[in-house]
N, C-alpha and C positions, 0 to 999 in steps of 0.2 A: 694523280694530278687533280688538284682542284678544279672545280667549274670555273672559277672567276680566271684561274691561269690558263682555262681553256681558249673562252672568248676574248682573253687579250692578245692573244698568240694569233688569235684565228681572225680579229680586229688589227692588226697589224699586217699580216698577210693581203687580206681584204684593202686596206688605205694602200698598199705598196701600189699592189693591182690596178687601184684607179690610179696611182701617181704614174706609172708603167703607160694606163691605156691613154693618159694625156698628153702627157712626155708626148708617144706615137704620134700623137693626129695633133698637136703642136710642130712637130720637128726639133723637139726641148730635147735633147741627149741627155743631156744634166740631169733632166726631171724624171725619165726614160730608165737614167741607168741609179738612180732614187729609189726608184719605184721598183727596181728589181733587188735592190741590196734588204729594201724595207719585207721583202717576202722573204728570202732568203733564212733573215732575221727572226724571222716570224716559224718557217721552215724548222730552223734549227734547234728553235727551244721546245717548239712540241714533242720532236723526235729524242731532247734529252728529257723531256717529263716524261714519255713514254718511258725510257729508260728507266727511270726513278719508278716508274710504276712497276715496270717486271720487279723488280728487288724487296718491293714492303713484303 
């Protein structure tokens, strides 16, 4: 896994997180459940770089 697809992954996570911790102490559900999809997002492509990294 490259570095730059590290910190985009992990910069996506990170912006989810703050959208999640807004969303909360707004009352924004919308923005709430934003903020949980954008981690998720972010979650799932690390776990398949990881993948690509077992196999080189």
């Amino acid at each position: 896994m490259s570095a730059i697809d590290k910190i985009k992954n992990k910069a996506e996570e990170l912006v989810g997180d703050a959208k999640e911790a807004v969303g909360k102490a707004t009352g924004n559900e919308e923005l709430q459940a934003e903020g949980q999809r954008d981690q998720a997002a972010g979650n799932t492509k690390q776990a398949g770089e990881k993948v690509k990294d077992i196999f080189k």
